[in-house]
MITIGU-405059 format. One line per 10 residues: for each residue x, y, z of C-alpha. Coordinates in pm, whole numbers. Layout:
<recs>
X Y Z ~ ...
</recs>
This chain:
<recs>
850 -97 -1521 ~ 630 -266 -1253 ~ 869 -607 -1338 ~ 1157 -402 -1277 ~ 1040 -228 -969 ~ 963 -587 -827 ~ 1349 -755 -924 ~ 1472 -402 -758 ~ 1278 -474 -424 ~ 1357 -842 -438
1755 -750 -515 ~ 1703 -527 -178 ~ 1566 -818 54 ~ 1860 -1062 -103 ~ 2126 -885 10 ~ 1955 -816 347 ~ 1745 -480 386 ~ 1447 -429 501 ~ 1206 -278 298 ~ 839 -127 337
687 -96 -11 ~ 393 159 -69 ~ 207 46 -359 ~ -95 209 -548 ~ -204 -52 -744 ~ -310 48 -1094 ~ -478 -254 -1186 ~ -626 -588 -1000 ~ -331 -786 -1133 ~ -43 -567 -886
-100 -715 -570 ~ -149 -1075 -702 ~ 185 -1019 -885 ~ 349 -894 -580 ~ 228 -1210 -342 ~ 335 -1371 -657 ~ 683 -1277 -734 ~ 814 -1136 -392 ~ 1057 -1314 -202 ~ 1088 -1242 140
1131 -1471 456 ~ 839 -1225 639 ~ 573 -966 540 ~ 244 -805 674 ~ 20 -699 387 ~ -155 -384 479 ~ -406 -233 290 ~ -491 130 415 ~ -811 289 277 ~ -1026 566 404
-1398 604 291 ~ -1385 773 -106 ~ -1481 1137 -24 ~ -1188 1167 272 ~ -964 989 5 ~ -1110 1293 -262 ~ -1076 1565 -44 ~ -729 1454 45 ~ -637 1454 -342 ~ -778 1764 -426
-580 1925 -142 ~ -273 1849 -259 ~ -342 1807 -635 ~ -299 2181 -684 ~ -418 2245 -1041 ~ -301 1897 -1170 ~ -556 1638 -1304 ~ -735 1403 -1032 ~ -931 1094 -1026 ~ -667 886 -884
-881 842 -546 ~ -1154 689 -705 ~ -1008 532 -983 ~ -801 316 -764 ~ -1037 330 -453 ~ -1215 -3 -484 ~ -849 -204 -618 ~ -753 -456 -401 ~ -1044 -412 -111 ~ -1158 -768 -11
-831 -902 -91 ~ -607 -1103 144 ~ -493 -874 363 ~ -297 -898 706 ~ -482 -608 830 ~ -633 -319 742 ~ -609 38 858 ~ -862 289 783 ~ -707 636 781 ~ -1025 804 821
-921 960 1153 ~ -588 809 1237 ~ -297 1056 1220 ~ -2 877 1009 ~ 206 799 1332 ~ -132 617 1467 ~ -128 420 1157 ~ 255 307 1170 ~ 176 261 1518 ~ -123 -10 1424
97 -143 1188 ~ 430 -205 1417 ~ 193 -323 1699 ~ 5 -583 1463 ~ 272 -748 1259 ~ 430 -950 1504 ~ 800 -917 1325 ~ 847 -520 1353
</recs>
């Protein structure tokens, strides 16, 4: 699935488009596939974390009776990695974050 997803986005950037892909990664090989495999002429990698218990309480909010762990499961998966920048959601409203993002990736 995760091959296919990547041929999909790369099939997107071929015939032109923009695209801003929001990846969880499930394991520590998904973002070395994706510097791997992806073929566009520009990116910014951005990883956006928040400390574990914001990321917890966050889940649990809108988990609503469904199973959880994702937060921490994934919450240490890709940290340290080679990243463009990083934006900690901790306080930032999602328009502050885009905001980081547009002003720091010199392309946007």
């Amino acid at each position: 699935m995760l091959a296919g997803m990547r041929a999909a986005v790369n099939g997107l950037l071929a015939t032109g488009n923009d695209v801003i892909l929001d990846e969880m990664p499930i394991e520590a090989s998904t973002m070395p596939t994706w510097r791997r495999d992806l073929r566009a002429s520009a990116s910014c990698w951005v990883y956006v974390t928040a400390p574990l218990e914001v990321l917890e309480r966050r889940e649990r909010e809108r988990m609503s009776g469904r199973k959880s762990g994702n937060a921490r499961g994934h919450h240490r998966l890709g940290q340290g990695g080679d990243w463009d920048m990083v934006v900690n959601t901790d306080t930032a409203t999602p328009g502050d974050a885009a905001a980081e993002i547009i002003r720091r990736c010199p392309f946007l």
